[in-house]
N, C-alpha and C positions, 0 to 999 in steps of 0.2 A: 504494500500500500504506500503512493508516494504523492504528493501535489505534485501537477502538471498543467502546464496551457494545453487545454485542447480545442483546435480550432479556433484558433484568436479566443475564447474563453480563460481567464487567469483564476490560479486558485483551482480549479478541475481536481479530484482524487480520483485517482488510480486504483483499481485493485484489480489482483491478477492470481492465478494459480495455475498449476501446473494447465489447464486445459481452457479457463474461458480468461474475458478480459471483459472488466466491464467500469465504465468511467460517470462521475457525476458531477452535475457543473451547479454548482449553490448560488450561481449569479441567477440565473435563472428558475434555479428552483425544479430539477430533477437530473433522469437518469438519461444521459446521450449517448452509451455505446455498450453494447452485448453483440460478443461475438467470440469465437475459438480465438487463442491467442496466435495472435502474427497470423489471423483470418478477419474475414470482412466483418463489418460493423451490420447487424439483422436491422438497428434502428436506422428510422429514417431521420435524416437531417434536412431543412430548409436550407441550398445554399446561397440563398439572397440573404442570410439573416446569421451565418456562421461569425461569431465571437460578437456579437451584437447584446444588448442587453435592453431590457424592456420600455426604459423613457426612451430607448433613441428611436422609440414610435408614439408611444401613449406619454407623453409627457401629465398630460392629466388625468391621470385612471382613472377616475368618477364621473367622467364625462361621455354621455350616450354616444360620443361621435369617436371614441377612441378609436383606433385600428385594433386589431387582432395579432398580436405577435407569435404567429407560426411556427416558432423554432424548429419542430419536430421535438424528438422524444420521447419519454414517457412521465408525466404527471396524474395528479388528483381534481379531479372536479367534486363539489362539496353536498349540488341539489340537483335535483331534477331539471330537466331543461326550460318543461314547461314553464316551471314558478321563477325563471330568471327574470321575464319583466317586472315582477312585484319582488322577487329577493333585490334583484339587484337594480331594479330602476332602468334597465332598458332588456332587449332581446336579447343581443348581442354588441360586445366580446364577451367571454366568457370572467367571471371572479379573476382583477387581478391579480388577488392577495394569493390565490391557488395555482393560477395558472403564468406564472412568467414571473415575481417579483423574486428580491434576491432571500437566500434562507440563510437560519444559520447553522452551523456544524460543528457538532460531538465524534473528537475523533474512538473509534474502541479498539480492541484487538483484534478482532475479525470483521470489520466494516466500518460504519458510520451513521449516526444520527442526523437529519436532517428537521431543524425546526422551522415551520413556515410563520409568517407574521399572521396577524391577528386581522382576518377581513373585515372592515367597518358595516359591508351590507347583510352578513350572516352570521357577524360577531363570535365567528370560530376561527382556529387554527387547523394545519395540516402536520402532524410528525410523523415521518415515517423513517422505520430504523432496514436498513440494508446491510445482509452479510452472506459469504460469502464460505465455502468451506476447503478446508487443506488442500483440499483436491478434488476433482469430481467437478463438474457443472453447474451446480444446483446454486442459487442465490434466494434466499429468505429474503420476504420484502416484506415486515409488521409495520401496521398503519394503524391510525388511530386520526379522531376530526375532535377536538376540545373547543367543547361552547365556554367561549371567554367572558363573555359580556351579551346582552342583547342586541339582538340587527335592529338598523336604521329605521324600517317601519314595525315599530312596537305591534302592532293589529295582528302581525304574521306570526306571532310567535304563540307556542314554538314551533320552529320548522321544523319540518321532517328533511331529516338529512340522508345522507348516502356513504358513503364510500366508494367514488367512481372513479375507477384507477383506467385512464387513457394512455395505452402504447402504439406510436405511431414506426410502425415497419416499413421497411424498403418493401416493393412491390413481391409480391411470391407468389410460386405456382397455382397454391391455393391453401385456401382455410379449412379445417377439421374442428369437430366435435362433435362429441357425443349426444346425440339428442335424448329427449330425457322420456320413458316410456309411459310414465304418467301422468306427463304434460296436459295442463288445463289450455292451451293453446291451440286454436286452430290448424291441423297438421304440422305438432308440434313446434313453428317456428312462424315469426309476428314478420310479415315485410311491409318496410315503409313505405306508406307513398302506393304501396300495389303497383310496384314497377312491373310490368312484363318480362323487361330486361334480369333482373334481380330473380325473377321466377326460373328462368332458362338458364341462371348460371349456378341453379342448387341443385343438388343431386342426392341423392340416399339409397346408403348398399349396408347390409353387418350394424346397425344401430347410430350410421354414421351419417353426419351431413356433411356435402362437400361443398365449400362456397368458392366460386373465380371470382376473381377480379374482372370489371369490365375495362377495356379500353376508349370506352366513347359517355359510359356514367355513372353519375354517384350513386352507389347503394348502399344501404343499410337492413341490417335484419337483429332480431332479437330472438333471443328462448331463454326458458327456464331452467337449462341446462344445470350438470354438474360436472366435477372431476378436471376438466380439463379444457384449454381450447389451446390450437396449433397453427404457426403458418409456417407451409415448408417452403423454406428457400433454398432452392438446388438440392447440396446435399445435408442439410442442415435440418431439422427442425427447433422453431423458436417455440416454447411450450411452456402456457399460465394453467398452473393450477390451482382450482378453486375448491371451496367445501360448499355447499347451499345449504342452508341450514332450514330444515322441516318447519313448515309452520310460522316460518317469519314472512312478513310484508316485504316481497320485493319493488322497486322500484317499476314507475313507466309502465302499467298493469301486470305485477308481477313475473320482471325479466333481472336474470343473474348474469346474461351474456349476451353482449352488443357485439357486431361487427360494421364495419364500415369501410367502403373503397372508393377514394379517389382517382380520377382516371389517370393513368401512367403516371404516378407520383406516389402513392404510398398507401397503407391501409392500414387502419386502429382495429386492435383489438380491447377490446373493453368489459371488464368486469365489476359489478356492481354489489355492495353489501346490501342486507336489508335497510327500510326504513325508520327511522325512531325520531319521535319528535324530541330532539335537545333540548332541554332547561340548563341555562348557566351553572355552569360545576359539571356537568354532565360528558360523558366522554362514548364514542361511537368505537369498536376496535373490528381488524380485519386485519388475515393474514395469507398472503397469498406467494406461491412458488415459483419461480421461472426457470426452467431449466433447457439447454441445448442437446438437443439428441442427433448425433451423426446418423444418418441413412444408407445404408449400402447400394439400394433398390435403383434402377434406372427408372423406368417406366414409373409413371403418378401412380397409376394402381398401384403398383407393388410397392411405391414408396407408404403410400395409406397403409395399406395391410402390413407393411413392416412397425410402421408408429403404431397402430392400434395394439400390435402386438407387444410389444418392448413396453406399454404404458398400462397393459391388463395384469 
């Protein structure tokens, strides 16, 4: 573990073991690189916005007209999407206390604490601790949202909050997970917008859903999934693991797993905790796994069937 500039970013930590590499930039406020060591970076980076930090767009965060600082990445979102014009007093950008501002850091022995500042419209914090282990692949990511204080419109409170952890990947062959057999969902998987496009690039073989990327549009899909979601990049797969926990209130009509693809640029996978309406003093927690699994397999089929296998 060492401080490094990465990508015009200063201050960056480094950690690395014998097999992955994976780097965090606290100017910004997350995780910008997972990858095998002395191999490619799985996250996506914005690079109109590499070593850039989040006034040299929003100079007034609080103002509905801010820009969106794209970095790429992987960060936390705090609420539901819907309730950001009443959390946060416009549609869009997203909290920029969550998503872009600078954090601070705990260094430990096998990783790092990341503490986020205190958002004035949701009157909570983001900390999340990252580590990393002797060897092997696997990186522990414990998250937690602390209601500090009360948000800007008293009426709201308390919000129901989340835990929406957003990682933005380089584009990949496609997305896996397991669909959930009990699902209260419409053939177990919610698609926005009832794209057509989004409909023709799902697929289901062995309990599995397959998602493409499109080249021409945006899509998104949701389920109530568990256990795990994947994007295989060549011979790589990038792989969040989740728990759903029985009987709690998911987010967005009870979804634990978002996907999203932007065309030829990158695609989020997203994992969401339950809801809980926060009261000050009050803390949300959530803990979830990343881990890189090599592929042998050429062929997508047989790369699917390789990961389904290696993760049962």
């Amino acid at each position: 573990m060492k401080r490094v500039t990465y990508q015009g970013w200063e201050d960056a930590i480094e950690i690395q073991n014998n097999s992955i590499r994976i780097v965090i930039v606290p100017q910004i406020g997350r995780i910008m690189h997972f990858g095998p060591v002395d191999g490619p970076n799985l996250i996506w980076i914005n690079p109109e916005l590499e070593g850039k930090i989040l006034t040299d767009f929003s100079p007034e965060l609080e103002s509905p007209d801010s820009e969106w600082a794209n970095f790429g990445g992987d960060k936390v979102w705090p609420v539901e999407q819907f309730r950001w014009p009443d959390v946060n007093e416009r549609a869009w950008p997203p909290d920029p206390w969550f998503d872009g501002s600078p954090h601070e850091v705990e260094i430990l022995s096998d990783g790092i604490t990341l503490f986020g500042p205190v958002s004035p419209f949701c009157g909570a914090r983001c900390i999340r601790t990252i580590k990393i282990e002797e060897a092997g692949s696997r990186v522990m990511i414990e998250q937690r949202i602390e209601k500090v204080q009360s948000g800007r419109q008293l009426k709201l409170e308390p919000i129901p909050m989340t835990i929406w952890s957003v990682t933005q990947v380089i584009q990949p062959d496609e997305i896996l997970f397991p669909l959930n057999p009990e699902s209260s969902l419409p053939d177990q998987i919610f698609i926005y917008d009832d794209n057509p496009v989004t409909k023709s690039n799902l697929s289901r073989k062995n309990g599995l859903c397959a998602f493409k990327p499109s080249r021409t549009d945006h899509q998104k899909i949701g389920t109530d999934g568990d256990g795990w979601l994947a994007a295989i990049c060549g011979d790589h797969a990038f792989v969040q693991q989740l728990k759903r926990l029985p009987d709690a209130i998911y987010p967005e009509g009870g979804l634990s797993v978002e996907v999203y693809t932007a065309p030829e640029s990158y695609i989020e996978l997203e994992i969401l905790s339950p809801l809980h309406n926060l009261e000050v003093e009050e803390r949300i927690e959530s803990t979830i796994t990343w881990e890189l699994i090599s592929l042998n397999s050429k062929a997508i089929e047989e790369k699917r069937e390789e990961l389904q296998r290696k993760l049962s």
